[in-house]
C-alpha positions as CSV (number, residue, x, y, z in Angstrom):
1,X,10.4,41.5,-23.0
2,X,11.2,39.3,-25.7
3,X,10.4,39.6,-29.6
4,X,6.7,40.1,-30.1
5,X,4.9,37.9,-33.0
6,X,4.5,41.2,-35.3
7,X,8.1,41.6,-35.2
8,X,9.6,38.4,-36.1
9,X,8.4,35.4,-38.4
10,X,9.6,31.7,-38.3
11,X,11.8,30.5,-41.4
12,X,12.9,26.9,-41.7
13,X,16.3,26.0,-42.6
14,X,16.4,24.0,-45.5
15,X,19.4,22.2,-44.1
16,X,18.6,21.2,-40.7
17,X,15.4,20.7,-39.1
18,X,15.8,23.8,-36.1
19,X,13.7,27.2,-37.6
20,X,15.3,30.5,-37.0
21,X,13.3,32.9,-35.3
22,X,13.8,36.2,-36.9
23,X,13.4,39.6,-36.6
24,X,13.8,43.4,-37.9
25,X,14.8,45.1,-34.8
26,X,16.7,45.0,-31.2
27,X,15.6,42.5,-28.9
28,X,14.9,44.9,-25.9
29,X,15.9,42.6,-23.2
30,X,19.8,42.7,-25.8
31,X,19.4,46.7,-25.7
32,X,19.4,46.9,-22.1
33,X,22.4,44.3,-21.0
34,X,24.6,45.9,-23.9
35,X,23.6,49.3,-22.4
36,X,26.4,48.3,-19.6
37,X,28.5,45.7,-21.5
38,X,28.8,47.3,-24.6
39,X,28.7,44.4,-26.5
40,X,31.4,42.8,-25.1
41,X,31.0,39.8,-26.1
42,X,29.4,40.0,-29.6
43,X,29.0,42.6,-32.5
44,X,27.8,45.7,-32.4
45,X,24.9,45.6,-34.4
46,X,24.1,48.8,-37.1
47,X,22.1,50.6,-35.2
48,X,24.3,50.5,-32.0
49,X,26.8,52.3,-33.6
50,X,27.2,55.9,-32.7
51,X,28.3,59.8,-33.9
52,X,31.3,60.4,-34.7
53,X,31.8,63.0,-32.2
54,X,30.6,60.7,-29.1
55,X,33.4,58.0,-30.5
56,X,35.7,60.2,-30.6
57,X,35.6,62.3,-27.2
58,X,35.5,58.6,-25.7
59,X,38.5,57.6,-27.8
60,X,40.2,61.0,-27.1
61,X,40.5,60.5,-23.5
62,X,43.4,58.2,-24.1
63,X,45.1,61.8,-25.6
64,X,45.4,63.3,-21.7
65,X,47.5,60.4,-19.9
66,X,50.6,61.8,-18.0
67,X,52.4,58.6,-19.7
68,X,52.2,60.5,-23.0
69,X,54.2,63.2,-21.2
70,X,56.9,60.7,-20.0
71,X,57.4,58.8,-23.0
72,X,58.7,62.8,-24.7
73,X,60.6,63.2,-21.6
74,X,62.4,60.0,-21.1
75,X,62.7,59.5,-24.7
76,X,64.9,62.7,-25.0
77,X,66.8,61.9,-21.5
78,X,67.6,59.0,-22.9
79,X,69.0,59.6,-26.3
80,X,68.3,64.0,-26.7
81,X,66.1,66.1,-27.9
82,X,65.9,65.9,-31.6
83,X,66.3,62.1,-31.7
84,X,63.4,62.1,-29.2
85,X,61.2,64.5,-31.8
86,X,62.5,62.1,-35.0
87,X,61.2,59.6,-32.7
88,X,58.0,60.8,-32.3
89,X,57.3,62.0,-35.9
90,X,57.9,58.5,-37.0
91,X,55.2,57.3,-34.6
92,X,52.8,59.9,-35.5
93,X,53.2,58.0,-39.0
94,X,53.4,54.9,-38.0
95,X,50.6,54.8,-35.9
96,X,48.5,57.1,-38.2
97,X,48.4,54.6,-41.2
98,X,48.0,50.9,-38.9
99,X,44.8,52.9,-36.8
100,X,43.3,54.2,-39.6
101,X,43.8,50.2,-41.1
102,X,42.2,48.8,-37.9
103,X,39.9,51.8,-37.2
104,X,38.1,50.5,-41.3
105,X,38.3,47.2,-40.5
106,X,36.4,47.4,-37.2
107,X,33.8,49.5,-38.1
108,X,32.8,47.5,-41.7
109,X,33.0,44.0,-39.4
110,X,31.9,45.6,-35.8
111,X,34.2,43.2,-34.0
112,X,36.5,44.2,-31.1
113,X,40.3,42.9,-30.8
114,X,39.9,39.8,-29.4
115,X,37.1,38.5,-32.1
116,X,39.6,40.3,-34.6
117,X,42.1,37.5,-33.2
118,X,40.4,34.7,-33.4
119,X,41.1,34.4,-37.4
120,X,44.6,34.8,-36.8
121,X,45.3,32.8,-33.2
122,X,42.0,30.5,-32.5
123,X,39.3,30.3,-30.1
124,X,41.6,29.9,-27.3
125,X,44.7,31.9,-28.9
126,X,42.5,34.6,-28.6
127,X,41.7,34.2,-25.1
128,X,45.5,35.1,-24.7
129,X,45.3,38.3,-26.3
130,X,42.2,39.3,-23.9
131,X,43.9,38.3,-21.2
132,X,47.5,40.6,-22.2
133,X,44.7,43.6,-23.2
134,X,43.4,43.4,-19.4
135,X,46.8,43.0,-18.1
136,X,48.2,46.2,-19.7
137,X,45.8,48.6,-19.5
138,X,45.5,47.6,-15.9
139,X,49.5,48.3,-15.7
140,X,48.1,52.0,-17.0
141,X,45.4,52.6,-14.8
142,X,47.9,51.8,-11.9
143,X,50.5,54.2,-13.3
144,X,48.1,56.6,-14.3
145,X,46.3,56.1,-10.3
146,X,49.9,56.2,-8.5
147,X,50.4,59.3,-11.0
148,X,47.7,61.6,-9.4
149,X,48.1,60.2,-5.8
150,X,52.0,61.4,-5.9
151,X,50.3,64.6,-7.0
152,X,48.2,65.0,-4.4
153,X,51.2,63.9,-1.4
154,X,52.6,66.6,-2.4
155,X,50.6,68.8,-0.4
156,X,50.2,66.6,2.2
157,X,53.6,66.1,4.0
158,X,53.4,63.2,6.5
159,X,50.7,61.1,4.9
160,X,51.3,58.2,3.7
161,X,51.2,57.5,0.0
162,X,49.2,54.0,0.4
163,X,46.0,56.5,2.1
164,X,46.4,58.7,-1.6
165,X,46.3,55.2,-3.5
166,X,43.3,54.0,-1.2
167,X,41.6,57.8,-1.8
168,X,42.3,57.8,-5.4
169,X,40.5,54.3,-5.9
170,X,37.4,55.3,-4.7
171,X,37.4,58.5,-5.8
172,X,38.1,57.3,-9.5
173,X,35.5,54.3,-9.0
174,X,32.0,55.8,-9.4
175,X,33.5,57.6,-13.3
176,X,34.5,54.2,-14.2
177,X,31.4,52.7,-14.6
178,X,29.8,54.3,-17.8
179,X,30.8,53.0,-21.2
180,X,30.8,54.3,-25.0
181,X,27.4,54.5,-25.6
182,X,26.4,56.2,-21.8
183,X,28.5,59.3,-20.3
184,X,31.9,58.4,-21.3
185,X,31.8,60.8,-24.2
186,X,30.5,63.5,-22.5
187,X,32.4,62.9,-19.2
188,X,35.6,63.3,-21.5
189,X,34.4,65.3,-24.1
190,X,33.6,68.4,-21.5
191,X,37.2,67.8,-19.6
192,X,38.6,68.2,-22.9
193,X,38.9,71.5,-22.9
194,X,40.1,72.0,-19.8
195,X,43.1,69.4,-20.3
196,X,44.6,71.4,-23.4
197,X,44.0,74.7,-21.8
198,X,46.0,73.1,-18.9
199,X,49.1,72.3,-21.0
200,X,49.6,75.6,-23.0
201,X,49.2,77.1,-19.4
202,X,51.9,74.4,-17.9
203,X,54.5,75.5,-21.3
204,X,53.9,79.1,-20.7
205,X,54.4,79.4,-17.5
206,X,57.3,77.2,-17.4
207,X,59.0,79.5,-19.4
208,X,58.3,82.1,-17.7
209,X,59.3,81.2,-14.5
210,X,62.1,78.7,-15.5
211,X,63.5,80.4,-19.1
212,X,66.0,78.1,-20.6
213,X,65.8,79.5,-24.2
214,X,66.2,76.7,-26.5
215,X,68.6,74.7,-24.3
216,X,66.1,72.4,-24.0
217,X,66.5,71.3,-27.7
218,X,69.8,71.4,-27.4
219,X,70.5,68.2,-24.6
220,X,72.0,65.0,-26.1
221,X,71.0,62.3,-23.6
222,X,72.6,60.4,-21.2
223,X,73.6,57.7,-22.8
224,X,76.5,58.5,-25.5
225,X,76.6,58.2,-28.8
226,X,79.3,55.0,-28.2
227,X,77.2,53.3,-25.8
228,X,74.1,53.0,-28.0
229,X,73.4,49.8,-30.2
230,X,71.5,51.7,-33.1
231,X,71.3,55.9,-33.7
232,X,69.8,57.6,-31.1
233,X,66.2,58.2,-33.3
234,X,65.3,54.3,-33.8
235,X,66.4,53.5,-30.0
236,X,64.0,56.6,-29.6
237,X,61.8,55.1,-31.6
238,X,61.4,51.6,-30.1
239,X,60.1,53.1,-27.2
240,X,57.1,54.3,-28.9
241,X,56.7,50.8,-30.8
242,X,56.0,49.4,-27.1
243,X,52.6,51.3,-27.4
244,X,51.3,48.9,-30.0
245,X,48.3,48.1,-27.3
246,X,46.5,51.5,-29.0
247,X,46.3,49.1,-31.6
248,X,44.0,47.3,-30.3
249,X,42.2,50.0,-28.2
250,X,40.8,51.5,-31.8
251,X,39.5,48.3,-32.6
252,X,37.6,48.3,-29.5
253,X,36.6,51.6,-30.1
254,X,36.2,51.6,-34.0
255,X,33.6,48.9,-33.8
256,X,30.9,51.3,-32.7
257,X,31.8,53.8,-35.5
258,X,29.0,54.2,-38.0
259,X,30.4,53.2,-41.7
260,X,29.4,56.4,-43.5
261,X,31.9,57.9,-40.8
262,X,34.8,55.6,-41.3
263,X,37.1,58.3,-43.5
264,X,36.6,60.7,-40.6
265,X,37.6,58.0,-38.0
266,X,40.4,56.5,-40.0
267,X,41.6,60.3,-40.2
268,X,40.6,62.1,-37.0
269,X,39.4,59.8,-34.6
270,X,42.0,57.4,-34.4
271,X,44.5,58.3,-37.3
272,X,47.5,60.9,-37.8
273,X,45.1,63.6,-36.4
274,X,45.1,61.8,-33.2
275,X,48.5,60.3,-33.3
276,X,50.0,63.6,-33.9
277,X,48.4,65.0,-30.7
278,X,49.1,61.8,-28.5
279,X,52.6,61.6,-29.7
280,X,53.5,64.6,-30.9
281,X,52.2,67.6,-28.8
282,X,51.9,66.1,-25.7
283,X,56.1,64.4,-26.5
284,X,57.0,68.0,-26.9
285,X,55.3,69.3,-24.0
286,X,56.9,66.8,-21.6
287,X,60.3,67.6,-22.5
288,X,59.5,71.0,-22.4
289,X,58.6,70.5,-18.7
290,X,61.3,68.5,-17.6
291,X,64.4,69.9,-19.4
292,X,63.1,73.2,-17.7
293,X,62.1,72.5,-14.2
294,X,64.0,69.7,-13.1
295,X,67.2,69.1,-15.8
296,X,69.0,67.0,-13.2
297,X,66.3,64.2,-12.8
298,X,65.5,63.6,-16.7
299,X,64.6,60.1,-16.4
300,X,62.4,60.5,-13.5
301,X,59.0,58.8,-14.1
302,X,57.4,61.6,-11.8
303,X,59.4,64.2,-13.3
304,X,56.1,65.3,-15.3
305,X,54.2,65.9,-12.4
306,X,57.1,67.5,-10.2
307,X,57.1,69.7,-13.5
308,X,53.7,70.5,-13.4
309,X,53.0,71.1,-9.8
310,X,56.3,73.7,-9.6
311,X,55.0,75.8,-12.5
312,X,51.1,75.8,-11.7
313,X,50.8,75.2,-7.9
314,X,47.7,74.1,-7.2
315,X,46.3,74.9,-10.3
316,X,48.5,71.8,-12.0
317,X,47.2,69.9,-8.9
318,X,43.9,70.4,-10.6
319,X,45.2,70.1,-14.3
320,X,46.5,66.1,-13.1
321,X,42.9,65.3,-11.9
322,X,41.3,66.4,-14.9
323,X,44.1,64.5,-17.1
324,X,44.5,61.1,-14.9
325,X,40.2,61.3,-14.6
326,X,40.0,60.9,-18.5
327,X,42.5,58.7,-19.1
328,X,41.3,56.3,-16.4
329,X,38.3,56.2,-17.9
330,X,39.3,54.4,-20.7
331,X,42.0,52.3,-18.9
332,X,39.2,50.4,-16.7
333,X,36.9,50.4,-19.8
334,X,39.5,48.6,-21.7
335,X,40.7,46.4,-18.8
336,X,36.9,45.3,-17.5
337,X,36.0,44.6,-21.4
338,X,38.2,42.6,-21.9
339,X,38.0,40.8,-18.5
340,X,34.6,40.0,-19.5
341,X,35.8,38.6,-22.6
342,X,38.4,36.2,-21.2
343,X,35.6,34.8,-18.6
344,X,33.1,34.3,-21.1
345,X,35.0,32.6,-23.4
346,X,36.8,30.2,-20.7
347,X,33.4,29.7,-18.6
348,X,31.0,30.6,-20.9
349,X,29.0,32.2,-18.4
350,X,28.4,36.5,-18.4
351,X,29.6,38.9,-15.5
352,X,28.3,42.0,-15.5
353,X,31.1,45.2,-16.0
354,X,30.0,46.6,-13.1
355,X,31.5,43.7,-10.8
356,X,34.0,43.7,-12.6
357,X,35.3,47.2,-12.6
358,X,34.8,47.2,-9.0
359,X,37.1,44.1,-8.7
360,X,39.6,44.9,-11.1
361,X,39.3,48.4,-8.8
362,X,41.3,46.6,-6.0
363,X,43.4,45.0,-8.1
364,X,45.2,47.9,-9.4
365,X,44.9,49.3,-5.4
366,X,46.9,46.6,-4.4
367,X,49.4,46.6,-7.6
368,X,49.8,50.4,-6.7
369,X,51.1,49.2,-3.1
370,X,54.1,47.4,-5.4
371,X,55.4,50.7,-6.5
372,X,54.6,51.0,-10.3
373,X,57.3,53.2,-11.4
374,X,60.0,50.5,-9.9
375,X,59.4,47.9,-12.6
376,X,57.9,50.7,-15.5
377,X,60.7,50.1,-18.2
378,X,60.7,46.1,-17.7
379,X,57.2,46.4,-18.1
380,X,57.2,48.3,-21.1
381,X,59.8,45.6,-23.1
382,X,57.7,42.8,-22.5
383,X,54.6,44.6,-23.2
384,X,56.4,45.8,-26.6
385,X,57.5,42.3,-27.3
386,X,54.2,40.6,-27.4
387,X,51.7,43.6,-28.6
388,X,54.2,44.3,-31.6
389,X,53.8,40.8,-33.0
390,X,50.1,40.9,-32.4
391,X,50.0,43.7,-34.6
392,X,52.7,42.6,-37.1
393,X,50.1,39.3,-37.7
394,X,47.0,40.8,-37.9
395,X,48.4,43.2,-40.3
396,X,50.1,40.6,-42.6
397,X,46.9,38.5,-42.3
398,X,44.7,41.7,-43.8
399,X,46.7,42.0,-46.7
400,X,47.5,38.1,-47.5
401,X,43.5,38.0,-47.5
402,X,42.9,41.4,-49.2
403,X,40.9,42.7,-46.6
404,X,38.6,39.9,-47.7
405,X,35.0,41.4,-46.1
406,X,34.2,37.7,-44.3
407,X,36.6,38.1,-41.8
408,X,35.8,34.7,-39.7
409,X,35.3,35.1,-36.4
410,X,32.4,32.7,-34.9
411,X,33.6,30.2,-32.4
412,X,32.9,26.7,-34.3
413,X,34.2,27.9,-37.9
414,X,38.0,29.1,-35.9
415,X,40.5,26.3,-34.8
416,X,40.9,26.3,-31.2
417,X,44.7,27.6,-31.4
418,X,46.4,27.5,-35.2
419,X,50.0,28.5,-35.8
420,X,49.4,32.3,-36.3
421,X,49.9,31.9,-32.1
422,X,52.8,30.0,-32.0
423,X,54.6,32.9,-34.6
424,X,53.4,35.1,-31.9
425,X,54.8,33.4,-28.9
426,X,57.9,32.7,-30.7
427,X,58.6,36.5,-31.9
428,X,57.7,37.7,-28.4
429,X,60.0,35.6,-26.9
430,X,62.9,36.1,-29.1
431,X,62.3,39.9,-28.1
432,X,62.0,39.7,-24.7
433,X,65.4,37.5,-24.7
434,X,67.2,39.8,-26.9
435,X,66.0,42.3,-23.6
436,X,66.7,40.5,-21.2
437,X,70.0,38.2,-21.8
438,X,73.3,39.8,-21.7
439,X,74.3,36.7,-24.0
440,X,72.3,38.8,-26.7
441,X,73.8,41.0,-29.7
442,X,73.4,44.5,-28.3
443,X,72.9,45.9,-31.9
444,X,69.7,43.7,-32.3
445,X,68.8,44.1,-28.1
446,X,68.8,47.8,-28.9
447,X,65.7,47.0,-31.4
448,X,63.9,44.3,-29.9
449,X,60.7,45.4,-30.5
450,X,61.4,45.7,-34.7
451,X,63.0,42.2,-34.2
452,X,59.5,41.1,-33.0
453,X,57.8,42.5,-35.9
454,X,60.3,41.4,-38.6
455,X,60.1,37.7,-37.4
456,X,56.2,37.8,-36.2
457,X,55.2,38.5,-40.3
458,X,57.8,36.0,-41.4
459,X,56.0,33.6,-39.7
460,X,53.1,34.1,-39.9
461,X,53.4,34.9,-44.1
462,X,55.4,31.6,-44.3
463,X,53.0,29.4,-42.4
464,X,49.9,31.1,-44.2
465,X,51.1,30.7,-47.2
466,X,52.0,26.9,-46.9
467,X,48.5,26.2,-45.3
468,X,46.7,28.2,-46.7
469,X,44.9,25.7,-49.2
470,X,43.7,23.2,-46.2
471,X,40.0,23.9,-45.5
472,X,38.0,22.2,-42.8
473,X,34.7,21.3,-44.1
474,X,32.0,22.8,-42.1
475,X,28.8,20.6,-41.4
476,X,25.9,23.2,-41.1
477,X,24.7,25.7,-43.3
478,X,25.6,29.4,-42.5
479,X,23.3,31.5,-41.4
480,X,24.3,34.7,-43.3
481,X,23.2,33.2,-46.0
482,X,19.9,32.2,-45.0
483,X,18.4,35.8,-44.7
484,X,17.9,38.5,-46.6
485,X,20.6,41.1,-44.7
486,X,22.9,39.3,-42.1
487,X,23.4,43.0,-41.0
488,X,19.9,43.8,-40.5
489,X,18.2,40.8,-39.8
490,X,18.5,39.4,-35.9
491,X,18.4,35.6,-35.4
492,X,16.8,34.1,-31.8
493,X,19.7,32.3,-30.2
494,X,18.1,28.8,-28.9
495,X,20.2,28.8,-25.5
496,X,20.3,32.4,-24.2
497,X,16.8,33.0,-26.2
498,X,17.9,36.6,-26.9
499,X,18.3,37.8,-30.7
500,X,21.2,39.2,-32.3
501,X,22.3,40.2,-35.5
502,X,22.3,37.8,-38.0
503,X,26.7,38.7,-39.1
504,X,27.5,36.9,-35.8
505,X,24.9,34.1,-35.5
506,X,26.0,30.4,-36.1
507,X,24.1,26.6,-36.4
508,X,25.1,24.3,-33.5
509,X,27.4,21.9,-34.8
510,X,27.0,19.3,-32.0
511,X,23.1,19.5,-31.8
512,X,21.0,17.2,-33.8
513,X,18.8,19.8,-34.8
514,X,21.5,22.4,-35.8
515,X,19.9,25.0,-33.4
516,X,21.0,28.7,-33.6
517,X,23.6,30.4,-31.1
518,X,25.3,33.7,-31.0
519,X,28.7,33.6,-30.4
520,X,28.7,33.8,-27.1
521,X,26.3,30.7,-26.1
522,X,28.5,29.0,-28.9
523,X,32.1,30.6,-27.3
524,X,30.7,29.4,-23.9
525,X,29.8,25.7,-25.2
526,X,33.1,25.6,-26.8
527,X,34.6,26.3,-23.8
528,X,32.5,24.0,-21.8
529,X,33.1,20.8,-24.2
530,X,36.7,21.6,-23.6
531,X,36.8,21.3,-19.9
């Protein structure tokens, strides 16, 4: 199945002696791997990229998880109601404008997160923010997985919860396989529906059968005004800021969004459209719910789905399958993506997604046997403190370069760490002490997350602008400029033999002959010389 001599002619390279086998289409044998991968590894090519509507029912099923719910809730337990909805009105903006930033610069360089981060944090700095990526959205699908089996002990007294967590495994397991470009979209896109028509039944009946009036705007929080470090809306607010990891997740997503769509994605699909759903409606929803069924347990992290089941019955039994089914979807797309990415690049060999969603499957089985919602807001600091620089740096490093339309990604052109990851390491670690040392000031613990930020584009700007002038002198030619569209033309790689698109191909530095790889033979060499 590879390229056939009418499709692809041999050029010569009038700097090294190895000829690039080209061609004008898909290799076939590429098609079908990337059909389960999803181009993991590399960039999606033009003419994998897909409707708007597909991208954004698979993006959209982020919209449904119960954690959405509880952040409203415990925001406003925390700190009341209206600094909970200032809270969330500043996310909606604050998440609106960086998406629709990251949502345009995936889709006009088709690169995921971690190939984003190689420009800012090196071959192997990057490999650090794959790894994080799979680490928290497998922290979600457990919460998300312990979520519905709570739900369904419910209504079976005297079970044990660890048989729920063993039945909601491999019940979730056979939805979890499909990517962007298979069922995903239509999987969520079809639940949809059913998940909003869920919530406005959850609010109405909850007021009928629990009517509190507008007492539920009303509640101040439990911690007094006296005991917070900052006003009530930022401390509110750095609870959203945690969430930064959506961040990423539209640059995994925005990569397969076509470029004459990119307005509509930067707007809808991942931008204030979106946020103001995520945040907004779903915040409001879950205080709704909590204030009015169970205003005695406002912090409780299963308070949404005590909520739910007491005003719908069975029916909210139903509406938490429907929600937990979409939002898992994405969380063991994310978290076996980006698996793959972290093996490839340290071993520089491929897994398949399917293995590894079937492994990362017991994984979050066993973390669900640990008791999720006992460690939840520790999780959620540390997760803040390292995903809020990651954003902070990426974003400085857009704007210090002008959104300059090379963004460098390719294995052999990127140091192997630079000092864009110590800035990182640093601001996350100043956060999580502010969090976690009682030596700390507690007007700047109660904003760790915006210390994170503040420092992580100090940093970063400082060092970029000092060292910005050094240069490393590459050895080869570049490839984009050897055909006629690096978009449109596909380049044989000389170790895997397979062809992709020229954007993403690279001359071996090492070989005498300068041979062509793809980033992911050149990734996996990288890593290999290393060792």
């Amino acid at each position: 199945m590879g390229i056939s001599p009418k499709e692809s002619e041999i050029r010569e390279d009038p700097a090294a002696q190895a000829l690039l086998v080209l061609s004008a289409t898909d290799d076939p044998r590429v098609i079908e791997d990337q059909q389960h991968d999803d181009y993991a590894n590399h960039v999606v090519p033009l003419s994998a990229r897909l409707g708007k509507w597909q991208l954004t029912m698979s993006f959209w099923s982020l919209l449904s998880a119960m954690v959405w719910l509880f952040y409203g809730a415990l925001a406003a337990s925390l700190f009341g109601t209206w600094n909970a909805i200032v809270a969330m009105l500043m996310a909606v903006v604050f998440y609106g404008a960086i998406n629709a930033l990251f949502a345009r610069w995936a889709i006009r360089t088709g690169l995921n997160a971690t190939l984003l981060s190689r420009q800012t944090f090196g071959a192997v700095g990057a490999i650090f923010a794959a790894l994080l990526l799979t680490a928290n959205t497998v922290y979600y699908a457990v919460f998300e997985s312990s979520t519905l089996a709570v739900a369904f002990a419910t209504y079976t007294p005297g079970w044990r919860i660890e048989v729920w967590y063993a039945i909601v495994c491999l019940l979730m397991l056979p939805l979890m396989l499909g990517g962007v470009q298979t069922f995903m979209a239509k999987l969520n896109g079809a639940l949809l529906p059913f998940y909003f028509i869920g919530l406005v039944a959850a609010v109405v009946v909850t007021a009928i059968k629990y009517p509190v009036g507008t007492a539920w705007l009303d509640f101040e929080g439990i911690i007094p005004a006296e005991g917070r470090g900052q006003p009530g809306w930022l401390m509110a607010f750095m609870l959203y800021m945690g969430l930064c990891i959506n961040m990423a997740m539209t640059a995994d997503f925005g990569r397969f969004g076509k470029v004459e769509d990119r307005s509509f994605h930067a707007n809808v699909t991942f931008g204030w459209v979106f946020s103001a759903l995520l945040f907004l409606v779903n915040g409001l929803a879950g205080i709704f719910l909590v204030r009015s069924v169970i205003p005695d347990e406002p912090a409780a992290e299963t308070g949404v789905v005590t909520a739910i089941l007491a005003s719908l019955g069975v029916f909210g039994l139903l509406f938490i399958v429907i929600s937990q089914t979409r939002i898992n979807t994405l969380n063991y797309y994310e978290s076996s993506a980006n698996a793959s990415r972290v093996i490839t690049s340290l071993t520089g060999k491929r897994f398949p997604r399917l293995y590894l969603v079937v492994g990362l499957t017991v994984v979050v089985f066993l973390l669900m046997l640990t008791n999720v919602f006992s460690y939840i807001d520790r999780m959620l600091g540390w997760q803040a403190a390292f995903m809020v620089g990651w954003v902070g740096i990426l974003v400085t490093h857009f704007f210090l370069t002008k959104g300059a339309s090379g963004t460098e990604f390719r294995a052999q052109r990127v140091p192997r760490v630079t000092w864009g990851l110590a800035a990182w390491l640093v601001s996350a670690g100043i956060a999580i002490w502010l969090e976690e040392s009682s030596a700390a000031p507690a007007s700047l613990s109660a904003i760790a997350p915006l210390v994170a930020l503040v420092v992580s584009v100090v940093l970063y700007a400082g060092a970029y602008l000092v060292l910005a002038g050094r240069r490393t002198t590459i050895p080869v030619s570049d490839i984009r400029s050897e055909v006629s569209d690096p978009w449109r033309d596909y380049v044989q790689c000389s170790e895997c033999t397979k062809s992709y698109v020229a954007y993403e191909m690279d001359r071996d530095f090492h070989a005498v002959d300068h041979r062509p790889l793809c980033d992911a033979c050149a990734i996996g060499n990288r890593a290999k010389n290393f060792a």
